[in-house]
TIDOLUM-622196 format. One record per residue (C-alpha): residue in three letters; y, x, z; chain. Coordinates in Angstrom, 1 decimal. Last residue first. Example, Ala and Ser with C-alpha at 12.3 -4.5 7.8 and 13.67 -1.06 7.14 Angstrom:
<vexzas>
r	yy	xx	zz	c
Ser	-1.1	13.7	7.1	A
Ala	-4.5	12.3	7.8	A
</vexzas>
This chain:
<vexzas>
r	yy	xx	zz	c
Unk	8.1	15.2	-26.5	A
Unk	11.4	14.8	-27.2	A
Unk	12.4	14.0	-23.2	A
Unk	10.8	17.7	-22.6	A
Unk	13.2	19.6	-24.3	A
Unk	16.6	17.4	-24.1	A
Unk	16.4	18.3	-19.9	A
Unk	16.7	16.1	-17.1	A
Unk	13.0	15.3	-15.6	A
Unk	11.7	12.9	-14.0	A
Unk	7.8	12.6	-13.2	A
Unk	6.7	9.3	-11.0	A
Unk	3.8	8.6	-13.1	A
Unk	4.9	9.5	-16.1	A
Unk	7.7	11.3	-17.9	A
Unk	10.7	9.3	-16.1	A
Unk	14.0	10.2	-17.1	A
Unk	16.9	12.1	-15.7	A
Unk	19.5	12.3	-18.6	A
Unk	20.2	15.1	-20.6	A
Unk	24.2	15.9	-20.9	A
Unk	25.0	15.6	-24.4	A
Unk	26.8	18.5	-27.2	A
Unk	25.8	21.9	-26.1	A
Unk	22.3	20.6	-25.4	A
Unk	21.9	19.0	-28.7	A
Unk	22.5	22.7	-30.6	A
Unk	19.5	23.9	-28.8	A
Unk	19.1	25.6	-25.5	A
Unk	15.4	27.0	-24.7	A
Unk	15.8	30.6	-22.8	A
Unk	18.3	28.8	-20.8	A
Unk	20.9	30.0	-19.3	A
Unk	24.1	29.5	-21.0	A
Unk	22.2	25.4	-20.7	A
Unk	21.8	25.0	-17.3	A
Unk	24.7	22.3	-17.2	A
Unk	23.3	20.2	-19.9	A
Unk	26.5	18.8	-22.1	A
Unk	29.1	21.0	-22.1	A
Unk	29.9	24.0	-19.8	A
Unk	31.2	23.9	-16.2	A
Unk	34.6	25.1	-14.7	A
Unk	34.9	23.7	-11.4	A
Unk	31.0	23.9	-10.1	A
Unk	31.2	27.7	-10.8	A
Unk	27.9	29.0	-13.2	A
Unk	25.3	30.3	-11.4	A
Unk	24.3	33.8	-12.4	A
Unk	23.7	35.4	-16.0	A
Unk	20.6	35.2	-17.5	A
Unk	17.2	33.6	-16.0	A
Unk	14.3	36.2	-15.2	A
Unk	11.0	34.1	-15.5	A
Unk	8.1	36.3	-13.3	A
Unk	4.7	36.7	-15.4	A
Unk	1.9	36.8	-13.3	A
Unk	-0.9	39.4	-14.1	A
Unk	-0.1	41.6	-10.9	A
Unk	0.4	38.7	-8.5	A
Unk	-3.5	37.3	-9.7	A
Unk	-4.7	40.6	-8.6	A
Unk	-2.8	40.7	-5.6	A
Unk	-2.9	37.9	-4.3	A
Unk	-1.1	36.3	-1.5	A
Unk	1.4	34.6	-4.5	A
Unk	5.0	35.3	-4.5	A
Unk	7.0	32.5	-5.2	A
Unk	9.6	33.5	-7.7	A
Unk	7.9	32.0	-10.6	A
Unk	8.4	28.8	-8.7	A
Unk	12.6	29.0	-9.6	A
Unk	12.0	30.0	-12.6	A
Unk	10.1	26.6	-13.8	A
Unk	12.3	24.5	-12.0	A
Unk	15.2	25.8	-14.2	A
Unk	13.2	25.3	-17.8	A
Unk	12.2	21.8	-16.5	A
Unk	8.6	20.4	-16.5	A
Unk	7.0	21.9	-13.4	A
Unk	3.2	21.3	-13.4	A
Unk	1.4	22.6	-10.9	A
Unk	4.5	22.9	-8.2	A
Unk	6.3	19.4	-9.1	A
Unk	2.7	17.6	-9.4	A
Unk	1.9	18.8	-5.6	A
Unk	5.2	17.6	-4.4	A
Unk	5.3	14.7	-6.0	A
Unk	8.2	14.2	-8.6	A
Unk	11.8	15.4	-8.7	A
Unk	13.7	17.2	-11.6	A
Unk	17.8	18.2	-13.0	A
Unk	19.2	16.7	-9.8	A
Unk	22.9	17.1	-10.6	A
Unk	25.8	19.0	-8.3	A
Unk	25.0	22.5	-10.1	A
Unk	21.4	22.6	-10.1	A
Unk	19.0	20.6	-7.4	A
Unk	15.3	20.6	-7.7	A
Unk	13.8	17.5	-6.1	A
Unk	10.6	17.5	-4.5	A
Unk	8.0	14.6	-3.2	A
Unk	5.6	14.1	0.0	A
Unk	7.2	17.4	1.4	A
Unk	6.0	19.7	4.4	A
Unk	3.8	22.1	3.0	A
Unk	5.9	22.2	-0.6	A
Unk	9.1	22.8	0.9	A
Unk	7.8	25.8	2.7	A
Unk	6.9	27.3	-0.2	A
Unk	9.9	26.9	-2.1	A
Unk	11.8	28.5	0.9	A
Unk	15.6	27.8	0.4	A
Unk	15.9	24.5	2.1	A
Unk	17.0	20.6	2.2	A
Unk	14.3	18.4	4.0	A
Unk	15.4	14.8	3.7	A
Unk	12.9	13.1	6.3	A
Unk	11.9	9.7	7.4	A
Unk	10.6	9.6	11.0	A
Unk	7.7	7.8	12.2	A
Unk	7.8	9.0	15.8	A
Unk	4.2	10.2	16.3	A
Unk	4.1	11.5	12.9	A
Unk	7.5	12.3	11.9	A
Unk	7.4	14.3	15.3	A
Unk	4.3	16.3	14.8	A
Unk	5.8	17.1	10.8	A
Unk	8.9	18.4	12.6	A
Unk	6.9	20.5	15.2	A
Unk	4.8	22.0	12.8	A
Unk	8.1	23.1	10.8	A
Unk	9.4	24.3	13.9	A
Unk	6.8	26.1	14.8	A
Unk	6.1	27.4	11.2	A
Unk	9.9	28.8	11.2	A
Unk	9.6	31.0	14.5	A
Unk	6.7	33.7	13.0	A
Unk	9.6	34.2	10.3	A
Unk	12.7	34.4	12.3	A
Unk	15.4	31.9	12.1	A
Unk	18.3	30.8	10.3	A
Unk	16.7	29.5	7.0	A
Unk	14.8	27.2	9.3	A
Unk	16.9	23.9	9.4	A
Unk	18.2	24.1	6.0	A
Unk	19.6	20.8	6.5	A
Unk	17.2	18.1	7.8	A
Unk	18.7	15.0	7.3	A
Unk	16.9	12.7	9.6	A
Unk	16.0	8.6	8.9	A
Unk	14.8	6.6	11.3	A
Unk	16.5	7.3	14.6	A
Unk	16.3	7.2	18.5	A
Unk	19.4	7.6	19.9	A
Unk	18.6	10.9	21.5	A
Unk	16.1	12.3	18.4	A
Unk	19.6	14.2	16.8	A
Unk	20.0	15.8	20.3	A
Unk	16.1	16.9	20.5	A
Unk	16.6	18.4	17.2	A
Unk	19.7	20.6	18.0	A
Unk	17.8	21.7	21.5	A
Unk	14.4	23.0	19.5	A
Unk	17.0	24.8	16.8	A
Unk	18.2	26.3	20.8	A
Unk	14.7	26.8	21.0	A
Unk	14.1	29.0	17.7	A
Unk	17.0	31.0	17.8	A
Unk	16.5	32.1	21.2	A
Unk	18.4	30.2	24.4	A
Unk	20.8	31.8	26.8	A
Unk	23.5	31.6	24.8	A
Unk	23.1	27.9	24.6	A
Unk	23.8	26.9	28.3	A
Unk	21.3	26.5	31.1	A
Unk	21.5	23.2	32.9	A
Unk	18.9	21.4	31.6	A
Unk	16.7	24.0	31.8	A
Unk	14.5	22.7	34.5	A
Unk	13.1	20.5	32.3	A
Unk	11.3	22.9	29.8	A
Unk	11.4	22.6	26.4	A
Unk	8.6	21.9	23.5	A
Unk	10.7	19.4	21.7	A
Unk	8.9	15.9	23.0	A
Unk	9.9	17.6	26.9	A
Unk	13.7	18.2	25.9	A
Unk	13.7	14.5	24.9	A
Unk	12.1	13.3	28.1	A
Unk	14.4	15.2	30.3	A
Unk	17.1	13.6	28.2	A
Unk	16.1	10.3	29.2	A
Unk	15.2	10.8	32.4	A
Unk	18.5	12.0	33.0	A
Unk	20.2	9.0	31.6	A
Unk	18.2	6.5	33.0	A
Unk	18.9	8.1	36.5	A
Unk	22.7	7.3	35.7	A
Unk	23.5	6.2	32.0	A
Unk	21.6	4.9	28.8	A
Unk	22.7	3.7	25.2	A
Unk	26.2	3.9	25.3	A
Unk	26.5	4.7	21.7	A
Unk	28.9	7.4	22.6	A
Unk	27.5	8.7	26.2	A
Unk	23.6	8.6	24.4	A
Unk	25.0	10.7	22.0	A
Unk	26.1	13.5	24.6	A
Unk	22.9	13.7	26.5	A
Unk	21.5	16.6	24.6	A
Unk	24.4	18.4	24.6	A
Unk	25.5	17.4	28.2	A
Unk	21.8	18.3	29.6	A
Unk	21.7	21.6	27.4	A
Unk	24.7	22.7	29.0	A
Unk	28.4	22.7	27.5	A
Unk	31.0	25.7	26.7	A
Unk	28.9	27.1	23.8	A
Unk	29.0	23.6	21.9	A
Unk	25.7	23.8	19.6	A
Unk	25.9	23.5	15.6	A
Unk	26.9	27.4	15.5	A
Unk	24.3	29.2	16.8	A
Unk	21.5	26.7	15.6	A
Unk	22.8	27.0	12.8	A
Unk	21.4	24.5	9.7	A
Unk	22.2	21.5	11.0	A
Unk	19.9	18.7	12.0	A
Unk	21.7	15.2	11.1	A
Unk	20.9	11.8	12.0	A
Unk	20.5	8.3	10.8	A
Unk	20.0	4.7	12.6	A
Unk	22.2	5.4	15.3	A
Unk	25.6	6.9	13.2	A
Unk	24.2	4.4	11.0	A
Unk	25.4	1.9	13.0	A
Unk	28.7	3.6	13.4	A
Unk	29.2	3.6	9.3	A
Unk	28.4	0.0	9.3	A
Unk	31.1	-0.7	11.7	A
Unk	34.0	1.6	9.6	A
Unk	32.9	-0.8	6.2	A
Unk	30.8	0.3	3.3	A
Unk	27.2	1.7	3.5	A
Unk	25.3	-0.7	1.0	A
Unk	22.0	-2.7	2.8	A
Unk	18.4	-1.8	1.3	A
Unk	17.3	-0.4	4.3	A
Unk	20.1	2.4	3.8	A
Unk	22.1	1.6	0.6	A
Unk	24.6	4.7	-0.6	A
Unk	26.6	3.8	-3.7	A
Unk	28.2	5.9	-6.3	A
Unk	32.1	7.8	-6.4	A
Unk	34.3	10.5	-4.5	A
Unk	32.3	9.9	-1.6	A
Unk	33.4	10.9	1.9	A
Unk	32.2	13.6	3.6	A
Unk	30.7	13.9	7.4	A
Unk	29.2	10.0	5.6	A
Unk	25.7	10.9	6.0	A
Unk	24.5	10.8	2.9	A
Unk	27.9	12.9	2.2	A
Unk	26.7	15.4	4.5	A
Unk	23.2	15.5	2.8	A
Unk	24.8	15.8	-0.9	A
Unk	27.2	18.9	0.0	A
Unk	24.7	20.6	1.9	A
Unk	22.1	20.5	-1.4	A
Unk	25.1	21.2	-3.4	A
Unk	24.1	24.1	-6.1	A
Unk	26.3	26.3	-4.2	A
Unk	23.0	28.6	-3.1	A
Unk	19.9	27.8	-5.5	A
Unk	18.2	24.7	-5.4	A
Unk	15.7	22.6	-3.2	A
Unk	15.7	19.3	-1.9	A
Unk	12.2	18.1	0.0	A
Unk	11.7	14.4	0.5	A
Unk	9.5	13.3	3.1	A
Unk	8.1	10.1	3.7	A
Unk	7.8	7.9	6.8	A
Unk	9.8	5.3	5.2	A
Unk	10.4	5.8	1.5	A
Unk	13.5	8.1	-0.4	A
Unk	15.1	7.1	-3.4	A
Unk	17.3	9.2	-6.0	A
Unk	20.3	9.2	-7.6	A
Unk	22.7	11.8	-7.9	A
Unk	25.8	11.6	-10.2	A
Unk	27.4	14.7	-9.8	A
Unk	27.9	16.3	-6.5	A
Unk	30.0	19.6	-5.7	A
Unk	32.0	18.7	-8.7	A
Unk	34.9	21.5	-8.5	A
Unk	38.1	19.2	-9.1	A
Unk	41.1	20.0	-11.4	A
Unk	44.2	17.6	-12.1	A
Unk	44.6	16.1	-8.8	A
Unk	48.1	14.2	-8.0	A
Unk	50.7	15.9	-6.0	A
Unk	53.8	15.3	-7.5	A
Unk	53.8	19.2	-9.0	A
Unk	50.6	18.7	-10.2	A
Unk	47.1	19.7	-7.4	A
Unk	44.3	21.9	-8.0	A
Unk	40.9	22.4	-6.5	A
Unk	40.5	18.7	-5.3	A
Unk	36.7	18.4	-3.9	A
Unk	34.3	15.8	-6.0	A
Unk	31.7	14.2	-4.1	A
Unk	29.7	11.4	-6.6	A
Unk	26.6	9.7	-5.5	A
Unk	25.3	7.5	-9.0	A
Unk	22.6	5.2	-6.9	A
Unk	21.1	6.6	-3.7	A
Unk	18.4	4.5	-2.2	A
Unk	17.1	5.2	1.5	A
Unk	14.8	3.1	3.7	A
Unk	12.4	2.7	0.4	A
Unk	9.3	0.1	1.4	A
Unk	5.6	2.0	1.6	A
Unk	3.0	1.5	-1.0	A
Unk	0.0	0.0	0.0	A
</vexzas>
């Protein structure tokens, strides 16, 4: 039985003003997001992936209304984010874990006020309530209750990441943005808090969008994948489709780079090099954005932008090549 969508994003647009006229008005904009659409199902997990500056960040904090859209629609359980009171219920119904766990944490509060700050603003539980509360959540993340009081600096890496997630599970969500929340740590600390992410979504029934770097990683933890370039989603399918049979040119380089725990097979593979760098989000080319490098451009690519059509069974892919076939 196929599970109902909790998130649909229809044409989601964030444009930043670069340049201003003399009265003010806009007149060039770097297109951190560029008509994205995608849906995501309860309990599932979608992984976003992409080079640096594609928008990955961008498109989870403007999910979760930190930014505000330039354009599109966002509909959470099938119900369009629009008005100040909708936005504060989905302050409850969906969360955020950031990628720093140095930096996400107030240094001049204890775990206990960090932890126990959301349920203060939705006024969700006070007094012994409170404190059993939190106790609770640092429990569920692998802490210890008697450091409550203890500030961040006194944490590692990996349990103040621990702390960041057991704030974003205090008023009790659906839907968590998870973005880049291992790039930050140490190897041997990464698989705990991947395991304990996938331990949560299980007993909690979480809903995940699980932005990162690690191509590998994405594929452990995600149900379906979406490769990001430039501000556009260029392919997404199931995860283990994606990664046997990648359909775009871009998608195609990027799992090339995964290095393979053999060293026979390692030796024989052939690595795709792509030209040239990523492109700047303000000035971009005509028609498909990956086109200056791609080993494949034709004429057609210079002139439309591809859209993101289906291929089969759940398959989408934005790219002139494989549409034709």
């Amino acid at each position: 039985m196929e599970k109902p969508i909790i998130l649909q994003v229809r044409n989601l647009k964030k444009y930043f003003t670069v340049r201003t006229d003399f009265f003010g008005r806009p007149t060039t904009y770097l297109k951190a997001v560029d008509d994205v659409s995608f849906t995501i199902c309860q309990g599932k997990t979608l992984g976003l992936v992409g080079e640096s500056g594609c928008g990955k960040s961008t498109l989870g904090r403007t999910i979760i209304q930190l930014y505000k859209p330039t354009g599109g629609e966002i509909l959470f359980n099938g119900q369009a984010i629009k008005s100040q009171q909708q936005q504060q219920q989905l302050r409850r119904s969906m969360q955020m874990i950031f990628q720093d766990p140095y930096a996400s944490l107030n240094p001049r509060m204890t775990v206990g006020d960090i932890v126990g700050e959301p349920l203060d603003i939705h006024r969700l539980a006070a007094g012994s309530e409170r404190t059993e509360r939190i106790a609770g959540l640092l429990q569920l993340v692998g802490l210890n209750q008697e450091q409550v009081n203890r500030f961040p600096h006194e944490f590692s890496g990996g349990q103040r990441q621990r702390i960041g997630i057991a704030r974003a599970l205090a008023v009790n969500p659906s839907f968590i943005i998870c973005d880049e929340p291992i790039s930050a740590l140490d190897v041997s600390i990464q698989a705990q808090v991947v395991n304990l992410l996938e331990r949560l979504q299980t007993e909690l029934g979480l809903t995940y969008l699980f932005i990162a770097h690690d191509l590998a990683m994405v594929k452990h933890i995600s149900d379906r994948v979406a490769v990001m370039y430039l501000g556009k989603i260029v392919e997404i399918a199931d995860s283990h489709e994606l990664y046997s049979h990648p359909q775009h040119p871009y998608t195609q380089a990027l799992l090339s780079a995964i290095p393979i725990p053999d060293p026979a097979v390692e030796a024989k593979r052939e690595r795709i090099h792509l030209a040239g760098d990523v492109l700047s989000p303000i000035n971009l080319p005509s028609g498909c954005k990956f086109r200056p490098r791609c080993q494949f451009a034709m004429p057609l690519c210079a002139e439309q932008q591809p859209e993101l059509r289906d291929g089969g069974a759940g398959h989408m892919t934005a790219c002139h090549l494989t549409n034709q076939k």
